[in-house]
C-alpha positions in Angstrom: 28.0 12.9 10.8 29.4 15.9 8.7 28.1 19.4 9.1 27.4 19.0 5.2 25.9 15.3 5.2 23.2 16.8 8.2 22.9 19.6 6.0 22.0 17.3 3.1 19.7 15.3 5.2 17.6 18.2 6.8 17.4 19.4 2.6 16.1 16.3 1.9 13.2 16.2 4.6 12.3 19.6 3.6 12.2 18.7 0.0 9.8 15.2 0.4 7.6 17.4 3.0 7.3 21.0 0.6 5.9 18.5 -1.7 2.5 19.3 -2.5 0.5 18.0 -5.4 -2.3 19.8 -7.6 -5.5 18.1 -6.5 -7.4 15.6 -8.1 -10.0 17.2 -10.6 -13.7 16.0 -10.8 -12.5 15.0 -14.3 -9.5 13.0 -13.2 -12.2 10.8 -11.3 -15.0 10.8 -14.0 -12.2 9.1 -16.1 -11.6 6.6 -13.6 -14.6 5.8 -13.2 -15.7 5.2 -16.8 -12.3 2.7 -17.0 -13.9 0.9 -13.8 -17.3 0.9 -15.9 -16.1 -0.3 -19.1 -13.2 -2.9 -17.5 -16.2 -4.5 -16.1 -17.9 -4.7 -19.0 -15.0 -6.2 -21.2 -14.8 -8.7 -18.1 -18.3 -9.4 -18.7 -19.8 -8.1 -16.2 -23.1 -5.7 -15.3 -21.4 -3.2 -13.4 -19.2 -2.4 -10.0 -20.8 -1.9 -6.9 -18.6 0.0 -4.3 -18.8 0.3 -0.5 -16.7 3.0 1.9 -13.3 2.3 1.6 -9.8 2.9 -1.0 -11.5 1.9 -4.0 -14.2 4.7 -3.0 -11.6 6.8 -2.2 -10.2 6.0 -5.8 -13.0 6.4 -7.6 -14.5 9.4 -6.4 -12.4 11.0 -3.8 -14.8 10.4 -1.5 -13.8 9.1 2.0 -16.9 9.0 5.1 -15.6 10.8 8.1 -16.2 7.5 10.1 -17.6 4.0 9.5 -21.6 3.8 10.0 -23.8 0.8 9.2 -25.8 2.6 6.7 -25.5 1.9 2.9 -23.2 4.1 1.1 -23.2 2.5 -2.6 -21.5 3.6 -5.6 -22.6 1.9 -8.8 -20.7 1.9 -11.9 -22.1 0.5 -15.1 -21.3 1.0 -19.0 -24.8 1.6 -19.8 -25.8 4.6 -16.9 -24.0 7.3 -15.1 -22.5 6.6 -11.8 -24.5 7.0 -9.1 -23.6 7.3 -5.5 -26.1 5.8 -2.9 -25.7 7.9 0.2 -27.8 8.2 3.7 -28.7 12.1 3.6 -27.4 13.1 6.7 -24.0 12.2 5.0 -24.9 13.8 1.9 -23.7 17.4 2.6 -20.0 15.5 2.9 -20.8 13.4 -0.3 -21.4 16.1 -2.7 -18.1 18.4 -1.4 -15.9 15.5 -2.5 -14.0 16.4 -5.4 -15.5 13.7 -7.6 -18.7 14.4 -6.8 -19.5 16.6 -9.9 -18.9 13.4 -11.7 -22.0 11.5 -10.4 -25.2 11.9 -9.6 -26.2 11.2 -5.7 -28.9 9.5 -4.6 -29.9 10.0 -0.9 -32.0 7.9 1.5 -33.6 9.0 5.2 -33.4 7.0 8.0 -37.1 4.7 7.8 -36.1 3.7 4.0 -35.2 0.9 2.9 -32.0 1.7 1.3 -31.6 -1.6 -0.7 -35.1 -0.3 -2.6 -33.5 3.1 -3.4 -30.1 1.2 -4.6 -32.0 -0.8 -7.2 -33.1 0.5 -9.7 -29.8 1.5 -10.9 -29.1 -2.3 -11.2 -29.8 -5.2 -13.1 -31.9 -7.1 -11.7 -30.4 -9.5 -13.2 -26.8 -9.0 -13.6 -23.9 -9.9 -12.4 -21.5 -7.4 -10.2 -18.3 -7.0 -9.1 -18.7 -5.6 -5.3 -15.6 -4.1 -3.4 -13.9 -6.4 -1.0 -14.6 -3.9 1.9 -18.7 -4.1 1.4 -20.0 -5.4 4.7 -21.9 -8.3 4.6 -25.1 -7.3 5.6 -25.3 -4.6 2.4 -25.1 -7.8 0.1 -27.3 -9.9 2.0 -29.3 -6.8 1.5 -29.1 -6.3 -2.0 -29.4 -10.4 -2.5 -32.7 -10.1 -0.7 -34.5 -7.3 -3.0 -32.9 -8.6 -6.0 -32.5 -12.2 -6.3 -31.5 -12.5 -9.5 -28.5 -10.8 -9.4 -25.1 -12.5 -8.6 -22.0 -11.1 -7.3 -18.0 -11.4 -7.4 -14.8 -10.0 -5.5 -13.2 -6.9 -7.4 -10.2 -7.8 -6.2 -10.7 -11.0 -8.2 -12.5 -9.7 -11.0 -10.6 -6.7 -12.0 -7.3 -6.7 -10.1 -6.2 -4.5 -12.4 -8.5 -1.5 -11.3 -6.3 0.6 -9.3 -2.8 -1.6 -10.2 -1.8 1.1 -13.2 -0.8 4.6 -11.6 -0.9 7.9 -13.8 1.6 10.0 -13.4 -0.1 12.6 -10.9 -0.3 9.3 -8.5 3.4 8.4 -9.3 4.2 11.6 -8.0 2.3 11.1 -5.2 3.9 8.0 -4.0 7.4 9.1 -5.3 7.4 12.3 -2.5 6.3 9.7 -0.3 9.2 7.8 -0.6 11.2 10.5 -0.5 9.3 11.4 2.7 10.1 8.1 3.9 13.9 8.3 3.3 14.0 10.9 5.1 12.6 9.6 8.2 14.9 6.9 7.6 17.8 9.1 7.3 17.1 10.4 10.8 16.2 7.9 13.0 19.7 6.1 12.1 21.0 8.7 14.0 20.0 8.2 17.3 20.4 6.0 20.0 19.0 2.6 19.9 20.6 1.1 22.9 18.9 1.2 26.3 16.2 1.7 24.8 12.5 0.4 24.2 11.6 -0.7 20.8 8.4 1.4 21.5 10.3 4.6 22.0 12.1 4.1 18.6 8.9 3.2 17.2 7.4 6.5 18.6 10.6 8.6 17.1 10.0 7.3 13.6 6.1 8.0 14.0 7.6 11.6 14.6 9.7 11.2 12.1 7.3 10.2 9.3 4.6 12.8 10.2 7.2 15.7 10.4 8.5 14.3 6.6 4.8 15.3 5.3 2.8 11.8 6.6 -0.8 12.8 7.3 -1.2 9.0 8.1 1.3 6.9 10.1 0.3 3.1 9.6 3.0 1.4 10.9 6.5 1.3 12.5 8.5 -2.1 13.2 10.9 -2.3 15.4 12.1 -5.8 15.6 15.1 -6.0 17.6 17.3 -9.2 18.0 14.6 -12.1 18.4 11.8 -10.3 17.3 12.9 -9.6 14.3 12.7 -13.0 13.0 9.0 -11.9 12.9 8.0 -10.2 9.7 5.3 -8.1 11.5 6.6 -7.7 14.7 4.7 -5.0 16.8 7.1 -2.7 18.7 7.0 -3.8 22.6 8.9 -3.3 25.9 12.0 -5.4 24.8 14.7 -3.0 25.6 17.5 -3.1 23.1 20.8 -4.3 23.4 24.5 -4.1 21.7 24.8 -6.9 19.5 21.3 -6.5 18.2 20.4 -7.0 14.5 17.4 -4.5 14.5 14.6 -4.9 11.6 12.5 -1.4 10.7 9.9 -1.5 8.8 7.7 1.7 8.5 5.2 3.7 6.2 1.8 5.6 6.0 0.2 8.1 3.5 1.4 11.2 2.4 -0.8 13.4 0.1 -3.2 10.0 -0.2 -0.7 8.0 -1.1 1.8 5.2 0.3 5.2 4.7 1.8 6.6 1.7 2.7 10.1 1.0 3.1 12.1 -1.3 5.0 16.1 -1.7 6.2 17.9 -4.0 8.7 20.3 -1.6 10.9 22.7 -3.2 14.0 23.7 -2.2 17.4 27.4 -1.9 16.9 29.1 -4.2 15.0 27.6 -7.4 13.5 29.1 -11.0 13.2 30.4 -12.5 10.3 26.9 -14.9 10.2 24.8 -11.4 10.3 26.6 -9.5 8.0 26.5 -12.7 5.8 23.1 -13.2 6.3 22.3 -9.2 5.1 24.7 -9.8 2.4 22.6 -12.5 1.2 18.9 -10.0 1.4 20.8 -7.3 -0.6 21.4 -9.6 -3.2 18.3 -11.0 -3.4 17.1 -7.4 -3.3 18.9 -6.7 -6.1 18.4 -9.2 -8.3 14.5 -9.4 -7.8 14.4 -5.5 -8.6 16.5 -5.7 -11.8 14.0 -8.9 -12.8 11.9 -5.8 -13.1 10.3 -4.8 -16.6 7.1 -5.1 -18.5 5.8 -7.9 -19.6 7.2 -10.4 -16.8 4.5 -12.1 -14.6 4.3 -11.3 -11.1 5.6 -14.5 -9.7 8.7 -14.1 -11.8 10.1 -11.3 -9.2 9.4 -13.8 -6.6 11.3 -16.6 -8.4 14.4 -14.7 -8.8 14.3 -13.3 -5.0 14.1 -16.8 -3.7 16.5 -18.3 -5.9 19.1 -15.9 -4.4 17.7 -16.6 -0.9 18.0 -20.9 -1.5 21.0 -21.0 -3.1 22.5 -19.8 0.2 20.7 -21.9 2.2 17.6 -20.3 3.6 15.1 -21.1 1.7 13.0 -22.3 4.4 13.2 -18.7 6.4 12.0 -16.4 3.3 8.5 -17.0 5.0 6.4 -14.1 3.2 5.6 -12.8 -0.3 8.1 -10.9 -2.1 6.4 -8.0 -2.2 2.7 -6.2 -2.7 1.1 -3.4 -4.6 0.9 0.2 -2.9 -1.4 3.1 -3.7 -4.0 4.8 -1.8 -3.6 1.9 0.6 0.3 0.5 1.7 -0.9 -3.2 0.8 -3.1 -3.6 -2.5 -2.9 -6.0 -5.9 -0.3 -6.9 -7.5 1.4 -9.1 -5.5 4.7 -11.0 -6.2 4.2 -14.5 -5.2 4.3 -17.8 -7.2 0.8 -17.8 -9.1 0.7 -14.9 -9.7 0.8 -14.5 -13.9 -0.6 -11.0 -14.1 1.9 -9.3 -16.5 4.1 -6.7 -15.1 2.5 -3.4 -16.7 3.7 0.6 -17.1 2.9 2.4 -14.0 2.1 0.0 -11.4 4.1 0.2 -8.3 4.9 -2.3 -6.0 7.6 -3.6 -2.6 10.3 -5.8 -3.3 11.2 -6.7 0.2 12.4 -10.4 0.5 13.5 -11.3 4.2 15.5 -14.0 6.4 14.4 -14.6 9.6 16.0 -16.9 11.8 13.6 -17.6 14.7 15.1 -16.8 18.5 17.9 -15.6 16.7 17.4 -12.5 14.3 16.1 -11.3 11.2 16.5 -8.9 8.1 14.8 -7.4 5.6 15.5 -4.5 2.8 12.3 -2.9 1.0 11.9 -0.6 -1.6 8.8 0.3 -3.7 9.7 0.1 -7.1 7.4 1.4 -10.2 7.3 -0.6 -13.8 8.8 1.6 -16.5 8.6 1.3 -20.1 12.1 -0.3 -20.3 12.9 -1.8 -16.5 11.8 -0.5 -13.0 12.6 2.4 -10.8 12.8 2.6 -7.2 11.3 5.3 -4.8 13.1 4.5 -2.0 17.0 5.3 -2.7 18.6 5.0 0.5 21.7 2.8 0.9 20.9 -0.9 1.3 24.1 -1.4 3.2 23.9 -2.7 6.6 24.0 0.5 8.8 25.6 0.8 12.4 23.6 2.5 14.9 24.5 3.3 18.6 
């Protein structure tokens, strides 16, 4: 590599990692969650009941330091202010979060029954959309000391509810594909042969925390074989010349996603492999021009897999096309057949279709793309050309 292409690369790391956003105001989460409120009630619903996880985190910037089996509730409802449900020892934590201004807090000691300080600031008759990450036992809880209420997914209810990003979030997830590119941009450069998938794994890991991650949550390294599975977890295979190598790697930078995936080989590749990538970029391509408002869901699927069976692999584009990213790498929307949400301004999303030819090899090219008001626009920009590595 060039003096001025290193050059360029160690700019661009230093960019995606100076990146640092103006934090989320106690008003910024007021407003979401009075659009969480009244979405629920246009859905006709009593309110949103919300457990420790990324919708909490959404909603309230509010994020336990570690997972405890005491109720922690956030309810939401058109016709009261939200309300947090909180154990008091955690309280102190609770009301330095930068949404907590927004709400008012309710705590509860240890001897309480926390279901009987959690309802009154519910229906007791009403019907609620509860976060997919509430344990069990809280509903069986609530169930129990109000048994006329009812309950639903929010995932299913309002899919929408963190789908639509503002443009302080787009930010967000733009730096962190810029972040991720320039992990990307890195790890191209060293050796691959000889070595473990785990110790490439590790060097992206590296890579991705010194590009501005605070989170790593995953690196695939699916060399030869294993990468004819999608979600391959880097192991002791030692890689070898001739090996189609499939990496697929991301976290959360400033709160907020990467994901990004690119198919590199060990040398040069066959006229099959290089046939075969041929066949993902186009499919790539095509599915991420399908892009604009208006267009369900499943239609970036369709035109993906039309690519991928008219060439005669159908049967090995084994996955989704792609998945919503925010304050968590996998969220709604996702492109699949079914799915007739409405692409929409704002929301943000992989396009990543694959072949993967089991015992053989596999490839797959992902970028997150965002809806704009005339098309889509990616956040990963790195070449989609099959690189070489050592």
């Amino acid at each position: 590599m060039s003096s001025a292409a290193s050059s360029a690369s160690v700019s661009a790391a230093s960019s995606a990692s100076a990146f640092v956003p103006a934090p989320f105001t106690a008003d910024d989460y007021r407003a979401r969650m009075a659009r969480a409120a009244r979405s629920a009630a246009d859905a006709g619903l009593d309110g949103v009941l919300v457990a420790p996880g990324p919708d909490l985190v959404h909603l309230t910037g509010y994020r336990p330091t570690a997972a405890t089996e005491r109720l922690t509730l956030l309810v939401l409802s058109a016709e009261q202010d939200p309300v947090l449900v909180v154990p008091t020892l955690e309280a102190p934590d609770a009301e330095r979060a930068a949404g907590a201004a927004a709400l008012t807090l309710c705590d509860w000691t240890d001897g309480k029954d926390p279901y009987a300080v959690a309802a009154p600031f519910l229906d007791a008759g009403g019907c609620f959309a509860v976060s997919d990450s509430t344990w069990a036992m809280h509903l069986l809880g609530l169930q129990q000391t109000l048994p006329g209420t009812s309950y639903v997914s929010l995932t299913a209810a309002l899919p929408m509810l963190r789908a639509v990003k503002d443009a302080a979030e787009l930010a967000r997830l733009e730096a962190a594909g810029a972040a991720a590119d320039a992990a990307y941009e890195e790890i191209v450069k060293v050796r691959f042969s000889g070595r473990r998938e785990t110790e490439v794994a590790a060097e992206l890991a590296r890579l991705l925390t010194e590009s501005g991650h605070e989170q790593v949550d995953f690196t695939v390294v699916g060399s030869g074989p294993n990468g004819a599975s999608p979600h391959h977890e880097a192991g002791e295979r030692v890689i070898e010349q001739g090996d189609m190598v499939v990496l697929d790697f991301g976290g959360l930078k400033d709160g907020y996603g990467s994901d990004t995936s690119r198919t590199v080989h060990v040398g040069a590749p066959s006229a099959e492999e290089q046939r075969v990538h041929d066949v993902v970029r186009q499919a790539q391509q095509a599915a991420f021009e399908a892009v604009r408002p208006g267009i369900a869901c499943q239609e970036v699927d369709r035109v993906a897999r039309a690519v991928i069976t008219g060439a005669g692999y159908g049967e090995r584009f084994i996955h989704r096309t792609g998945h919503g990213i925010g304050v968590t790498t996998h969220e709604p929307p996702y492109m699949i057949e079914g799915e007739r949400q409405p692409l929409v301004p704002g929301m943000c999303f992989s396009v990543e279709p694959g072949i993967y030819l089991p015992g053989r090899f596999g490839v797959r090219i992902e970028d997150i793309v965002t809806v704009t008001e005339d098309g889509g626009r990616r956040f990963n920009t790195t070449a989609r050309e099959m690189a070489v590595v050592d």
